[in-house]
Every structure is written in structure tokens, then in C-alpha cells.
CHARMM-style PDB file with segment names, atoms N, HN, CA, C and O in Angstrom:
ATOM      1  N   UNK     1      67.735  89.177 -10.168  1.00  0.00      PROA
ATOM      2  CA  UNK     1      67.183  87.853  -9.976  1.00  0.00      PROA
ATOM      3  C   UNK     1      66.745  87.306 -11.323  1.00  0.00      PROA
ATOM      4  O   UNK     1      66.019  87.978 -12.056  1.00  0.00      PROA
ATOM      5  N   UNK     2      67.111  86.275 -11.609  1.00  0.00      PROA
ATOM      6  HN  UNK     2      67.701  85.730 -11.014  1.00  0.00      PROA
ATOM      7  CA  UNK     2      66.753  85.464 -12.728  1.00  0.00      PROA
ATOM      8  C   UNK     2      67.550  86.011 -14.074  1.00  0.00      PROA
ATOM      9  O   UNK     2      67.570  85.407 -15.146  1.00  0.00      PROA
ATOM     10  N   UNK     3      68.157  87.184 -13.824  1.00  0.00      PROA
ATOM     11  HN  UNK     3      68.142  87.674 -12.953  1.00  0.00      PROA
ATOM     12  CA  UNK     3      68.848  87.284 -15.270  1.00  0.00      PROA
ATOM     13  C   UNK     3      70.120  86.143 -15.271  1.00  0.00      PROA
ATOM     14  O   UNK     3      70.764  85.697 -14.322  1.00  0.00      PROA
ATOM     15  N   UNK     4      70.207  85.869 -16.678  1.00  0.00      PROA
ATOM     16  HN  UNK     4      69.683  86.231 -17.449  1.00  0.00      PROA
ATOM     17  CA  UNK     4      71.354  85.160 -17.473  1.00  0.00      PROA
ATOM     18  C   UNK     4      70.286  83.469 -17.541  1.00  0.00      PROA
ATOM     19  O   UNK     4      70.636  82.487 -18.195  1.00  0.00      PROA
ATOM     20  N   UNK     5      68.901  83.557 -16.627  1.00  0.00      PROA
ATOM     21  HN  UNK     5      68.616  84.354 -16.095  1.00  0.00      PROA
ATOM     22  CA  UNK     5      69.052  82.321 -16.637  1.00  0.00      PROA
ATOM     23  C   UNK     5      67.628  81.830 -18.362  1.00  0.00      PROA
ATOM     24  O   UNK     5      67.038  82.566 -19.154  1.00  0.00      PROA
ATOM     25  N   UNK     6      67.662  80.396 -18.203  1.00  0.00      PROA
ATOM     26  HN  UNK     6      68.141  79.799 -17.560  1.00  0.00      PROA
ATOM     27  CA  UNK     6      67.217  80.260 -19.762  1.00  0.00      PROA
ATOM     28  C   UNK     6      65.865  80.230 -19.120  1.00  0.00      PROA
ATOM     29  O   UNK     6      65.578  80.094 -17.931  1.00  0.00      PROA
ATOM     30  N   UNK     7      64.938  80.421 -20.386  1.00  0.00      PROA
ATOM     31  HN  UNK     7      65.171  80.532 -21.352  1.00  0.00      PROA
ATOM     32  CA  UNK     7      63.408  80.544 -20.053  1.00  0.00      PROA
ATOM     33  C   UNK     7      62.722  79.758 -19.790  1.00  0.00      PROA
ATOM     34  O   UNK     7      63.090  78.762 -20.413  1.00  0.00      PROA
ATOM     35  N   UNK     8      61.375  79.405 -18.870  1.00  0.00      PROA
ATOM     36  HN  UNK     8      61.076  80.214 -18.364  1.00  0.00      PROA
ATOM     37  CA  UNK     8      60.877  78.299 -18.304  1.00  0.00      PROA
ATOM     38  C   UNK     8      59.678  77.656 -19.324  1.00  0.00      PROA
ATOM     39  O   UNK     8      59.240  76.529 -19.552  1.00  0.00      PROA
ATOM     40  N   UNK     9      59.475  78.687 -19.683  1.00  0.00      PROA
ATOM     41  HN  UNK     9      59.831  79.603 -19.498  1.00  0.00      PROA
ATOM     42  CA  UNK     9      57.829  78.445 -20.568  1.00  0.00      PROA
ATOM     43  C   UNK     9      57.801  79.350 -21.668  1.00  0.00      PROA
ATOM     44  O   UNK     9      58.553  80.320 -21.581  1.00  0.00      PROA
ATOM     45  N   UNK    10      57.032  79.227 -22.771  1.00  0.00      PROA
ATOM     46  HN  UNK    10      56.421  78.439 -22.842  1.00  0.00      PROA
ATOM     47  CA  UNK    10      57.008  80.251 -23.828  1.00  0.00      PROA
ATOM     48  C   UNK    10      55.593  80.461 -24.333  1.00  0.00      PROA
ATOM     49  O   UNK    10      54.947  79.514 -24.781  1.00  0.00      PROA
ATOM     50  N   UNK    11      55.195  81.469 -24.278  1.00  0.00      PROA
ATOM     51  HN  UNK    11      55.721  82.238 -23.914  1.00  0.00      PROA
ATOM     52  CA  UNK    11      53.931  82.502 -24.133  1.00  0.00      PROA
ATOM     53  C   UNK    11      53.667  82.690 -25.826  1.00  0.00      PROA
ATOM     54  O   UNK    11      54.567  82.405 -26.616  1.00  0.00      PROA
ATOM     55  N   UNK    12      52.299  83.215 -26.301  1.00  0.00      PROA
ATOM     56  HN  UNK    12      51.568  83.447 -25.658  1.00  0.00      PROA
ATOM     57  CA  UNK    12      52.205  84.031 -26.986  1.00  0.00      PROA
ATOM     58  C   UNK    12      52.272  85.405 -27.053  1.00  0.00      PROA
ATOM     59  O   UNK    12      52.799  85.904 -26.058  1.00  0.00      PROA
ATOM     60  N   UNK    13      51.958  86.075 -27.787  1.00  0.00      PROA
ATOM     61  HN  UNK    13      51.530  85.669 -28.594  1.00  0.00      PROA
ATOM     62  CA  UNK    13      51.455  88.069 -27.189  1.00  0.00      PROA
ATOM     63  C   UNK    13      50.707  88.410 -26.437  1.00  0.00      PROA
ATOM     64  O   UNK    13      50.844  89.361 -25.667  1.00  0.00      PROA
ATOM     65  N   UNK    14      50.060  87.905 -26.503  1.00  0.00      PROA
ATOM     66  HN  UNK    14      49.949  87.133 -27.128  1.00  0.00      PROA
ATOM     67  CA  UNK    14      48.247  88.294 -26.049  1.00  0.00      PROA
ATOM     68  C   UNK    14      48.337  87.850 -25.090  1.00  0.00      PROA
ATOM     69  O   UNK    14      48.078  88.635 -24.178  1.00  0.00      PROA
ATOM     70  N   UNK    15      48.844  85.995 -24.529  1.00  0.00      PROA
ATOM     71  HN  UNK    15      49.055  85.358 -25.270  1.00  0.00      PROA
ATOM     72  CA  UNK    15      48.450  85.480 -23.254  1.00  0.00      PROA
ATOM     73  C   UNK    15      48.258  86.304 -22.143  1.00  0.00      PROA
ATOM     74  O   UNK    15      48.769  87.406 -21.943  1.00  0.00      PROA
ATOM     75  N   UNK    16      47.345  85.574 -21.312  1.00  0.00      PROA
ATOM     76  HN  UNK    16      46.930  84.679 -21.475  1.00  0.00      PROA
ATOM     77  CA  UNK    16      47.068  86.520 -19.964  1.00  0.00      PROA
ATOM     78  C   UNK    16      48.163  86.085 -18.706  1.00  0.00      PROA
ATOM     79  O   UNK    16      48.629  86.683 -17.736  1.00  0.00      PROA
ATOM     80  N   UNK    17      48.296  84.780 -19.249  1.00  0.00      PROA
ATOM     81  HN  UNK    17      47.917  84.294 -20.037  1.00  0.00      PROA
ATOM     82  CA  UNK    17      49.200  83.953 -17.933  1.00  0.00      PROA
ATOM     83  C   UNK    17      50.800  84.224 -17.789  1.00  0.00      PROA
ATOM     84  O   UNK    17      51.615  83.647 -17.069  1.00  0.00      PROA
ATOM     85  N   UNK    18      51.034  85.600 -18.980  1.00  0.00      PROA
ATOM     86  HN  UNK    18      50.372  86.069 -19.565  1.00  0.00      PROA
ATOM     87  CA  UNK    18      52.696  86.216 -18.542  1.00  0.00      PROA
ATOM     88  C   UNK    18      52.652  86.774 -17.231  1.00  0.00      PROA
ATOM     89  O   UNK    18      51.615  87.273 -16.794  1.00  0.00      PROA
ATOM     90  N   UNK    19      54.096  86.703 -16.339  1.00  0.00      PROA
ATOM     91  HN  UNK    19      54.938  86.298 -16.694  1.00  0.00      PROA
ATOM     92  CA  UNK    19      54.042  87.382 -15.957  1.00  0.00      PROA
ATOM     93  C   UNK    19      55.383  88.358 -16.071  1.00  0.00      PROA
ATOM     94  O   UNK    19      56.267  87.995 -16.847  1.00  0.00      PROA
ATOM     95  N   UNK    20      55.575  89.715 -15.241  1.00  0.00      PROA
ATOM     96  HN  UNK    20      54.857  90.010 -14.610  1.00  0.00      PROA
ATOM     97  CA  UNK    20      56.205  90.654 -15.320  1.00  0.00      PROA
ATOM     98  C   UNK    20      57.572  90.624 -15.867  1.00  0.00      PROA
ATOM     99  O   UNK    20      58.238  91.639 -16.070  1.00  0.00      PROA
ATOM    100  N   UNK    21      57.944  89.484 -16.086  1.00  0.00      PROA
ATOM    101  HN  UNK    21      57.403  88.659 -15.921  1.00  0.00      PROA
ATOM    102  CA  UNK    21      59.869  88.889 -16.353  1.00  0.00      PROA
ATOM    103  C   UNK    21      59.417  88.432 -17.909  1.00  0.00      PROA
ATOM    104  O   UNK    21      60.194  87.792 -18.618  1.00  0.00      PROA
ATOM    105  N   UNK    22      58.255  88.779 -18.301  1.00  0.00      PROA
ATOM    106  HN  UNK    22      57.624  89.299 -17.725  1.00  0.00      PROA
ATOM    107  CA  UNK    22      58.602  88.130 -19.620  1.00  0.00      PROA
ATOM    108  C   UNK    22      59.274  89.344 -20.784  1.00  0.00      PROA
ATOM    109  O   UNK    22      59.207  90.572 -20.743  1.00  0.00      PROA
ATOM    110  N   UNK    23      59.874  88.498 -21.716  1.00  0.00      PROA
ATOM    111  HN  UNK    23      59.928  87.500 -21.750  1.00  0.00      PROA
ATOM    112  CA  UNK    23      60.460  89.652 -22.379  1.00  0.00      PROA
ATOM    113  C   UNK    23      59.955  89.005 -24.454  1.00  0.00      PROA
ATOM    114  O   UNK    23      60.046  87.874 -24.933  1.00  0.00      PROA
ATOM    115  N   UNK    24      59.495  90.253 -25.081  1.00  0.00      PROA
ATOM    116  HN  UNK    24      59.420  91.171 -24.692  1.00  0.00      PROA
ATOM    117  CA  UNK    24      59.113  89.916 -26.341  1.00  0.00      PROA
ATOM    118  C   UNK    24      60.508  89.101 -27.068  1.00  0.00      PROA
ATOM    119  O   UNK    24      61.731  89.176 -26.950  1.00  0.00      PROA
ATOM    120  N   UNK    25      59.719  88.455 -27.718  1.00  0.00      PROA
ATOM    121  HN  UNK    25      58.725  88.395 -27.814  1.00  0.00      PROA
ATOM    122  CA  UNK    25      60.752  87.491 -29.341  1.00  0.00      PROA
ATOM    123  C   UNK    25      60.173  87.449 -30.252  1.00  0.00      PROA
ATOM    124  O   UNK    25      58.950  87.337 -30.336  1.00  0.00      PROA
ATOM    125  N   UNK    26      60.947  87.532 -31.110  1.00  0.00      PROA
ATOM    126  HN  UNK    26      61.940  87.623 -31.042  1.00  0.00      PROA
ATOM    127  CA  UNK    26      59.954  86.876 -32.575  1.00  0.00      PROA
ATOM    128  C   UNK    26      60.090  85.753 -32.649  1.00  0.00      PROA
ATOM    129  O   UNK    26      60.677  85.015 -31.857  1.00  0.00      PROA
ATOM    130  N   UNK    27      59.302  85.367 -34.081  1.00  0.00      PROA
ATOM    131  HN  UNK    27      58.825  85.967 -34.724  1.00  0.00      PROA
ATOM    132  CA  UNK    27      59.525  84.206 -34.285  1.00  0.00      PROA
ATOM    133  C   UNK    27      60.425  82.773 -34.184  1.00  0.00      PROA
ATOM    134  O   UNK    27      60.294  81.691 -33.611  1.00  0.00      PROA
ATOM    135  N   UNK    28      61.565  83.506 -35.215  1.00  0.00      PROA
ATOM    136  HN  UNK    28      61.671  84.385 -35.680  1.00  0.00      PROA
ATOM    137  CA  UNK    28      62.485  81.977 -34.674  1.00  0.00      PROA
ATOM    138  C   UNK    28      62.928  82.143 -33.984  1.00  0.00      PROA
ATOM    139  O   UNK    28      63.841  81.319 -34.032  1.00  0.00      PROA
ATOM    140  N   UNK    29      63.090  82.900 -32.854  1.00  0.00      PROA
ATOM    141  HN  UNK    29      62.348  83.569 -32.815  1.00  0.00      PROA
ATOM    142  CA  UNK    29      63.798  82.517 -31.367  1.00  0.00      PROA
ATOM    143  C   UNK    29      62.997  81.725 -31.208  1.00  0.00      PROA
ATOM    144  O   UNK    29      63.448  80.579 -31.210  1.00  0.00      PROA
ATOM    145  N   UNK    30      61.418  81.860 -30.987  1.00  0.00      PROA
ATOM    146  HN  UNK    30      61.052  82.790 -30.985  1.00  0.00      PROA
ATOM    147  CA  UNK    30      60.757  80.675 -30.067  1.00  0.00      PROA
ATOM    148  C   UNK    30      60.584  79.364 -30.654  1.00  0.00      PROA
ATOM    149  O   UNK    30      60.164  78.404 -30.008  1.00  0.00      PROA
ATOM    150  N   UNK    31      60.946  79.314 -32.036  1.00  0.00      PROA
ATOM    151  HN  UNK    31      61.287  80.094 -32.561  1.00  0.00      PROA
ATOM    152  CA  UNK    31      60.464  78.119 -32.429  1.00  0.00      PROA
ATOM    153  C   UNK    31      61.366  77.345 -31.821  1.00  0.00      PROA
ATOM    154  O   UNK    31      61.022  76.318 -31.237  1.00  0.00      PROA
ATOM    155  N   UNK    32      63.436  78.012 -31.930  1.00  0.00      PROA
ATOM    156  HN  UNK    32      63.716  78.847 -32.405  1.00  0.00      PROA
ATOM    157  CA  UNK    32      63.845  77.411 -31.648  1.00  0.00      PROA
ATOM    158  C   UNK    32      63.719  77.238 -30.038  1.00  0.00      PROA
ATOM    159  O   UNK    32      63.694  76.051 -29.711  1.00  0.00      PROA
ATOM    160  N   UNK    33      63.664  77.839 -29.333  1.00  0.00      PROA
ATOM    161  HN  UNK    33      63.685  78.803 -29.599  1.00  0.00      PROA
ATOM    162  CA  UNK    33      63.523  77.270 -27.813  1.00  0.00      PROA
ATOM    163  C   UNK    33      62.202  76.416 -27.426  1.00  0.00      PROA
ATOM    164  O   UNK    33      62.072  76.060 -26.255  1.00  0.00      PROA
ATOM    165  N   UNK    34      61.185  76.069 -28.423  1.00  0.00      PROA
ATOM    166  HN  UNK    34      61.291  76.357 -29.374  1.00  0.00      PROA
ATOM    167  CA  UNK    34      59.837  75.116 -28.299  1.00  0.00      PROA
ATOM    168  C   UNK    34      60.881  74.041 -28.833  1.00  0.00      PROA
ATOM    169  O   UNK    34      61.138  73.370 -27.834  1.00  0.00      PROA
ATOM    170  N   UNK    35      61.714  73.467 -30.052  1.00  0.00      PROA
ATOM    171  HN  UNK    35      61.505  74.012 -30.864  1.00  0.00      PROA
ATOM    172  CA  UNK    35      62.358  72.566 -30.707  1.00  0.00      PROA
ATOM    173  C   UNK    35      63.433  72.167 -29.284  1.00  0.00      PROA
ATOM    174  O   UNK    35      63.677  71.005 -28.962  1.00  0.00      PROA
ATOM    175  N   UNK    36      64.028  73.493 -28.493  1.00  0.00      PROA
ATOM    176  HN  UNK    36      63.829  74.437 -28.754  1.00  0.00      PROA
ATOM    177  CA  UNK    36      64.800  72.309 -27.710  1.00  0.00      PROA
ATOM    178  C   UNK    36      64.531  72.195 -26.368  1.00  0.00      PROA
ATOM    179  O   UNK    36      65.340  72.061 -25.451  1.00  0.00      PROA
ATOM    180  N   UNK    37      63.006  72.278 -26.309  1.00  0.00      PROA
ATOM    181  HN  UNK    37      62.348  72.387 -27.055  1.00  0.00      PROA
ATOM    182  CA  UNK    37      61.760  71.421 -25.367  1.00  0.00      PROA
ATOM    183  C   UNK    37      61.555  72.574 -24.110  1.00  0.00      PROA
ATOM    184  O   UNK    37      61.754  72.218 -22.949  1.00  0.00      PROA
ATOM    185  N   UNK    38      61.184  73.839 -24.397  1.00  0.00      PROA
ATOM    186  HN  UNK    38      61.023  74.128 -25.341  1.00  0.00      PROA
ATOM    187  CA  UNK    38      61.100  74.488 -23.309  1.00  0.00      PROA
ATOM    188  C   UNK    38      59.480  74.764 -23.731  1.00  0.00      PROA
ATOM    189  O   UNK    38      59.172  75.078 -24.881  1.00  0.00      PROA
ATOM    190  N   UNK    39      58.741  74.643 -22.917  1.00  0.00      PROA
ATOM    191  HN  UNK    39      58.992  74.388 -21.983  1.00  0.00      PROA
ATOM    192  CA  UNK    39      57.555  74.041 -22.868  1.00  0.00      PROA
ATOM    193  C   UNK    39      56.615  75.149 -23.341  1.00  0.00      PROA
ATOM    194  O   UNK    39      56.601  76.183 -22.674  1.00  0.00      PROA
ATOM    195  N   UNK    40      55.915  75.062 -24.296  1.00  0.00      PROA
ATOM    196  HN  UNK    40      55.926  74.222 -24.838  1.00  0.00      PROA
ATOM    197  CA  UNK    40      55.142  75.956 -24.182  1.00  0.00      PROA
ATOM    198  C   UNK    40      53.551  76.142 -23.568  1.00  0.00      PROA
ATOM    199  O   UNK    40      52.865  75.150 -23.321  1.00  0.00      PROA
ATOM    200  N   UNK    41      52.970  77.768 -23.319  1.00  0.00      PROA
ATOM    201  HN  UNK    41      53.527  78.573 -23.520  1.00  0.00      PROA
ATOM    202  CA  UNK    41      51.857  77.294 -22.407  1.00  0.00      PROA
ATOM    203  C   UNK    41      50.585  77.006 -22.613  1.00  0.00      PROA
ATOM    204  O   UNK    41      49.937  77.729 -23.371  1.00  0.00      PROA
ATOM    205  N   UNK    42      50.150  76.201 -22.153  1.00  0.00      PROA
ATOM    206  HN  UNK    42      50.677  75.615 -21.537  1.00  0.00      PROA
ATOM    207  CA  UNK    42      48.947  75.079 -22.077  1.00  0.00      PROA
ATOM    208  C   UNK    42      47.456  76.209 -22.344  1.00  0.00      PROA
ATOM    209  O   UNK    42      46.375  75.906 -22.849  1.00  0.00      PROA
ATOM    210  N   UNK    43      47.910  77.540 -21.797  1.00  0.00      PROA
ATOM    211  HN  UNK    43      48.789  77.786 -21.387  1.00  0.00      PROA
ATOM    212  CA  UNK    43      46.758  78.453 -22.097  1.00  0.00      PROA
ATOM    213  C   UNK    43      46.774  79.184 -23.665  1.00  0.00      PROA
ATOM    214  O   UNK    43      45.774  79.160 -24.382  1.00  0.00      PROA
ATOM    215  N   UNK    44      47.681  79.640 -23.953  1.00  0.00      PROA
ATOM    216  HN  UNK    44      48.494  79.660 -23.371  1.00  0.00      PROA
ATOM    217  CA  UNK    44      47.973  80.768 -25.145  1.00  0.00      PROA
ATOM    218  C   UNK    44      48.414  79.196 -26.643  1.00  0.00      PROA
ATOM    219  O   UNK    44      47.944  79.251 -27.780  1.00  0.00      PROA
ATOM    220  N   UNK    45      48.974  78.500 -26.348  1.00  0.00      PROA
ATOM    221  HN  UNK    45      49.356  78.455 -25.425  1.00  0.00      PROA
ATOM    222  CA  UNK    45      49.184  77.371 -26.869  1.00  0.00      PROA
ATOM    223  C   UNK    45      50.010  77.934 -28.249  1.00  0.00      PROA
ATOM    224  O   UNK    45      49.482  77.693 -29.334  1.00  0.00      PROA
ATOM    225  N   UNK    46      51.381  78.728 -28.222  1.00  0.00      PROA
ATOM    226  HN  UNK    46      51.810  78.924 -27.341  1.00  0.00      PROA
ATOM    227  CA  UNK    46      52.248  79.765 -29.030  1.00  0.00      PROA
ATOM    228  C   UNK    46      52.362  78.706 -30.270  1.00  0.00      PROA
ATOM    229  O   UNK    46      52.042  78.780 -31.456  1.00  0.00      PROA
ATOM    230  N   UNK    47      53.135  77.394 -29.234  1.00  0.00      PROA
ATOM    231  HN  UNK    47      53.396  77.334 -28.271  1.00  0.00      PROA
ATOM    232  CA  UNK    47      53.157  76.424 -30.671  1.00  0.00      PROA
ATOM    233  C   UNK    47      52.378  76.131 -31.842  1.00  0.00      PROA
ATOM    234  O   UNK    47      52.664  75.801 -32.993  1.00  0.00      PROA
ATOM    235  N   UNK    48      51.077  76.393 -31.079  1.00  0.00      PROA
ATOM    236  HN  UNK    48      50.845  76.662 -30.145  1.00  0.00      PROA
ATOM    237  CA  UNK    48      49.864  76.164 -32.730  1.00  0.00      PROA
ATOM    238  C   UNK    48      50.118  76.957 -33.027  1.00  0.00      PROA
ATOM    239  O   UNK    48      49.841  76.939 -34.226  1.00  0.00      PROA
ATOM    240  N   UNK    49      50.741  78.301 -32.678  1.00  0.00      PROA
ATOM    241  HN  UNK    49      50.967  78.316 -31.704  1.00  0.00      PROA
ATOM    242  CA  UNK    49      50.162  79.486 -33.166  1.00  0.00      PROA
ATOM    243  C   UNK    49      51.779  79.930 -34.665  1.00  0.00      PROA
ATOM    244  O   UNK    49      51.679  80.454 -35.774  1.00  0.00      PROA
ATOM    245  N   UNK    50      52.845  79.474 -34.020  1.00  0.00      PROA
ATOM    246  HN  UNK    50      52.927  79.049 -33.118  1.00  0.00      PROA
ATOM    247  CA  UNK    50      53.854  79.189 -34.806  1.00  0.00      PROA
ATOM    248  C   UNK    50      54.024  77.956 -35.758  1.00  0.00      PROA
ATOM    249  O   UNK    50      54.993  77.905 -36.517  1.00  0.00      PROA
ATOM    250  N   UNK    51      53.145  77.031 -35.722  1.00  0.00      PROA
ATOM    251  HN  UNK    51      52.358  77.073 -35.106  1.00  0.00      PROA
ATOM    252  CA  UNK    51      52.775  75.968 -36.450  1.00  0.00      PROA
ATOM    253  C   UNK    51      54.305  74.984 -36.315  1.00  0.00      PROA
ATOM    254  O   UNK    51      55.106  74.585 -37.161  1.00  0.00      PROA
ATOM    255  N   UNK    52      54.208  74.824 -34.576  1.00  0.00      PROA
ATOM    256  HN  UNK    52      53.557  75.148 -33.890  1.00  0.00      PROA
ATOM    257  CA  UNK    52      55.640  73.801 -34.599  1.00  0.00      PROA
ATOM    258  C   UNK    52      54.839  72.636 -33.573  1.00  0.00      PROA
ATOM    259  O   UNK    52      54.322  72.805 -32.468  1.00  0.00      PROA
ATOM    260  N   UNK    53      54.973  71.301 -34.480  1.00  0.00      PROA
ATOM    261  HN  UNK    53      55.393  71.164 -35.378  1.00  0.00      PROA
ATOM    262  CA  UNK    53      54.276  70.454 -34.012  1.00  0.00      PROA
ATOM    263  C   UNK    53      54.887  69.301 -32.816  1.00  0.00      PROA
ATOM    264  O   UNK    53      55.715  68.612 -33.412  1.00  0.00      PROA
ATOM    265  N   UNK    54      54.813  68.998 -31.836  1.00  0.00      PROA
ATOM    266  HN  UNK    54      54.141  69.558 -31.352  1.00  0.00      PROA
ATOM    267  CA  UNK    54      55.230  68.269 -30.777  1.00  0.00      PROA
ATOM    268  C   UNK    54      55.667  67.102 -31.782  1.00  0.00      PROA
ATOM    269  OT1 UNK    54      56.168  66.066 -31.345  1.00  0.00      PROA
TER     270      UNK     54
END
């Protein structure tokens, strides 16, 4: 279930609000999947944390 499909939201490390399907990235994977608008979350807030600005 859910493999092949693209990711809904993007987390930091630490966040508490992953759940069990999440899988680690580094850096520029996520910048690029925050750049082509996959949302990041409103709790852990990854984007400040990668310094990629809306």
C-alpha cells in the first residue's frame, strides 16, 4: 500500500507528527520536493529548518 506513490508532506527528524510510512532523506531531496510544492509540516516546519523560503 502506498508504495511507488509520491510523498504527501515533508517532516523534519525529530518531528513527532511522522507517521510509520515515513522514510529518511537528506537534504536536497527535500528541498527539491518543498520547491515542487509538496507541503511541508506546519509542526516541525523542515523548510525553516533547510532555509527554503515559500
Amino acid at each position: 500500500m502506498g508504495v511507488g506513490r509520491p510523498p504527501t508532506q515533508v517532516h523534519a527528524g525529530d518531528c513527532s507528527a511522522t507517521g510509520k510510512r515515513c522514510v529518511p532523506a537528506t537534504a536536497e531531496p527535500l528541498r527539491e520536493l518543498l520547491a515542487r510544492g509538496v507541503p511541508a509540516c506546519i509542526h516541525c516546519r523542515p523548510d525553516t529548518a533547510l532555509g527554503v523560503l515559500e
